[in-house]
C-alpha positions as CSV (number, residue, x, y, z in Angstrom):
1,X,10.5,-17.6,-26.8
2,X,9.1,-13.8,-26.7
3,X,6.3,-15.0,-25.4
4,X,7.2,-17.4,-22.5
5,X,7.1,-16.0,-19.6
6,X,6.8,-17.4,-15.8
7,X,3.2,-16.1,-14.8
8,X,4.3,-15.8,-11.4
9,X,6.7,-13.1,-11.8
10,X,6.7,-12.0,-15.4
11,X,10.6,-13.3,-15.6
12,X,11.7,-14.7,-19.1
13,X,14.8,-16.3,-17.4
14,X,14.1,-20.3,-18.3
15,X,17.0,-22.7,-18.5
16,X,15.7,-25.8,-20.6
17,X,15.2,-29.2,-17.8
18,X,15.2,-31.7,-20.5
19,X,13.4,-32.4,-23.9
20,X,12.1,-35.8,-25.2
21,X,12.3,-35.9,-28.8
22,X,9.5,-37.1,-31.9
23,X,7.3,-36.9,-29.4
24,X,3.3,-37.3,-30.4
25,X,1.2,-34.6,-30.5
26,X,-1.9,-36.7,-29.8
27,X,-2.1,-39.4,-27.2
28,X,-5.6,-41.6,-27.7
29,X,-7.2,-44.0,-29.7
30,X,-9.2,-43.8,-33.5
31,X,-11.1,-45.8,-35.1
32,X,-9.2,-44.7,-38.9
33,X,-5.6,-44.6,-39.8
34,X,-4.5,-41.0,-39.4
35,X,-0.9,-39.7,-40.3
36,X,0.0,-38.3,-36.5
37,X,2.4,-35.2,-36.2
38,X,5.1,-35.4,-33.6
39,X,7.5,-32.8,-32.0
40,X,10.0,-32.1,-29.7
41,X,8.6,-31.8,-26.1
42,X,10.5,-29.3,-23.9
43,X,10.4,-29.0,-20.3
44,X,11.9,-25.5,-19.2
45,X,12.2,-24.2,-15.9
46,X,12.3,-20.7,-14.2
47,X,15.4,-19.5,-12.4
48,X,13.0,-17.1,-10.5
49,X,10.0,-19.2,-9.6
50,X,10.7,-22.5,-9.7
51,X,7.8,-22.6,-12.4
52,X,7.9,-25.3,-15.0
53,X,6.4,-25.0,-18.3
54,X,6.7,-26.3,-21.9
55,X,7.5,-24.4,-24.4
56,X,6.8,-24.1,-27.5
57,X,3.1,-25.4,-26.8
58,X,1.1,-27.2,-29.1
59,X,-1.8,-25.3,-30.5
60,X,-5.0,-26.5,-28.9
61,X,-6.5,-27.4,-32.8
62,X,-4.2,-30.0,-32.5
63,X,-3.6,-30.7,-29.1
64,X,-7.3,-31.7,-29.2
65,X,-8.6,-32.0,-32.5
66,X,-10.4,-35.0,-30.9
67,X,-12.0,-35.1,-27.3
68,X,-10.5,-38.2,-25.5
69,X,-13.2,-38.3,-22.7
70,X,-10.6,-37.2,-20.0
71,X,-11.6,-37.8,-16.5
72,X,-14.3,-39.6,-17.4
73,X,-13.8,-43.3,-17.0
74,X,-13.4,-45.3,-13.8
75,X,-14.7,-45.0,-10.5
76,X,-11.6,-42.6,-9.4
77,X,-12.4,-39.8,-11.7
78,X,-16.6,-40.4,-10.7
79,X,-15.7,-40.4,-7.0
80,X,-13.1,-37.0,-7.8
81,X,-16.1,-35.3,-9.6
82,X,-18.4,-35.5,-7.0
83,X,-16.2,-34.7,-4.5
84,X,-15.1,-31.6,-5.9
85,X,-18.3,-31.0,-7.0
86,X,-19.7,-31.1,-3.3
87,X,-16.9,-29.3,-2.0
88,X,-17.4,-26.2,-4.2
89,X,-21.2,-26.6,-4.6
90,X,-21.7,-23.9,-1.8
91,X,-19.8,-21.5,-3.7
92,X,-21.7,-21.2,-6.7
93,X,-23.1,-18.3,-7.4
94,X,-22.7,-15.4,-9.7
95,X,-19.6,-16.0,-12.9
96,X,-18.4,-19.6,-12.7
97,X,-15.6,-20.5,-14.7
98,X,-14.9,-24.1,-15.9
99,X,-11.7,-24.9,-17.2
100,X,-10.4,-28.4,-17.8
101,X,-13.5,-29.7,-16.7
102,X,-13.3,-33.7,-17.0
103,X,-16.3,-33.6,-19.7
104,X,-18.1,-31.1,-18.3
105,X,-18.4,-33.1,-15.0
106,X,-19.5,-30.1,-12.6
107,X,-21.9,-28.7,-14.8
108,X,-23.6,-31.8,-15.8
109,X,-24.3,-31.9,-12.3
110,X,-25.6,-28.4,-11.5
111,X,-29.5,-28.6,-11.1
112,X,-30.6,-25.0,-10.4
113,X,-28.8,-22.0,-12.4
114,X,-31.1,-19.6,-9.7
115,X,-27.9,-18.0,-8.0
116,X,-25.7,-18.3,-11.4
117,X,-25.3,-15.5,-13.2
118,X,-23.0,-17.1,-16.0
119,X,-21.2,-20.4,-16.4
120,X,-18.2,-20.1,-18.7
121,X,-16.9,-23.5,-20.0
122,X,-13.7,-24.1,-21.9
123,X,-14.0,-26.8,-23.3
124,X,-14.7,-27.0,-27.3
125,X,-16.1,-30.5,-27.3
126,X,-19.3,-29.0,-24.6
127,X,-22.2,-30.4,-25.7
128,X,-25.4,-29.7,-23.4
129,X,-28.3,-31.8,-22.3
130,X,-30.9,-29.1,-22.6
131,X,-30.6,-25.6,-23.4
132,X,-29.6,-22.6,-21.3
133,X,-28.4,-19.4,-22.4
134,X,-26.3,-18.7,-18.6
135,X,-23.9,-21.4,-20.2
136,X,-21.2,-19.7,-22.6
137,X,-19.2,-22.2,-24.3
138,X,-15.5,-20.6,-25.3
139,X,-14.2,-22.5,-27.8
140,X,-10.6,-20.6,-27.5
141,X,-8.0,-20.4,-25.4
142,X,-8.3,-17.6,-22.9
143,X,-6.2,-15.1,-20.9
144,X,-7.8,-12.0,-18.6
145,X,-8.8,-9.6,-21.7
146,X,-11.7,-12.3,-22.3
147,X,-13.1,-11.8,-18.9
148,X,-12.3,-7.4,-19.0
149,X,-14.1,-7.2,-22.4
150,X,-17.3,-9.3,-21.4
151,X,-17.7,-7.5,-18.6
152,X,-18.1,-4.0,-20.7
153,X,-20.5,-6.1,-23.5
């Protein structure tokens, strides 16, 4: 655990909440048989904070090695999108970040990239429409070194 650490405070002091055993990696449907990998799902929670986490995480390769179309079926996840869509589309303007984006669903719906300097979107299973270079598609996971070193490129 020398990496787990509450983000809130920087403490390392966890005390484990509970695990669930054989648990699988991968929750979703395929259309081929595929031998699925299980492991131990921990919940842990800082003494500090308050903050839960799990821990060990699952690397994203295989937390996603297929997209799932998350927050994209059923008239909830529509009426959320367009919601929070609306309620931040007065804010957009210089770097956007996009992370855990529902399939992309703000960007699909961005129409002029005028007052958008850059749109960062985290998401490796992006695929665009048309063509626009202000959209950077990150492919990894990302902490604030990403955002210090593209602002000196």
């Amino acid at each position: 655990m020398n990496k787990f650490f509450c983000p809130i405070s920087n403490s390392k002091k966890f005390k484990k909440l509970f695990s669930i055993k054989k648990f699988p990696i991968f929750m979703g449907v395929t259309k081929t048989k595929k031998k699925f990998k299980f492991q131990t799902l921990n919940w842990w929670i800082n003494t500090k904070t308050g903050n839960v986490q799990i821990n060990p995480k699952i690397p994203l390769n295989q937390l996603y090695f297929k997209s799932h179309g998350s927050g994209t079926t059923g008239k909830v996840w529509s009426d959320h999108h367009n919601l929070f869509y609306n309620l931040t589309k007065p804010f957009m303007k210089g770097n956007i970040c996009e992370i855990g984006g529902g399939n992309n669903s703000v960007l699909n719906k961005i129409s002029s990239f005028l007052k958008i300097e850059a749109f960062y979107s985290f998401d490796k299973n992006l695929k665009l429409k048309k063509e626009n270079k202000k959209i950077i598609k990150v492919n990894k996971f990302f902490n604030l070194d990403y955002f210090k070193k593209k602002k000196k490129s």
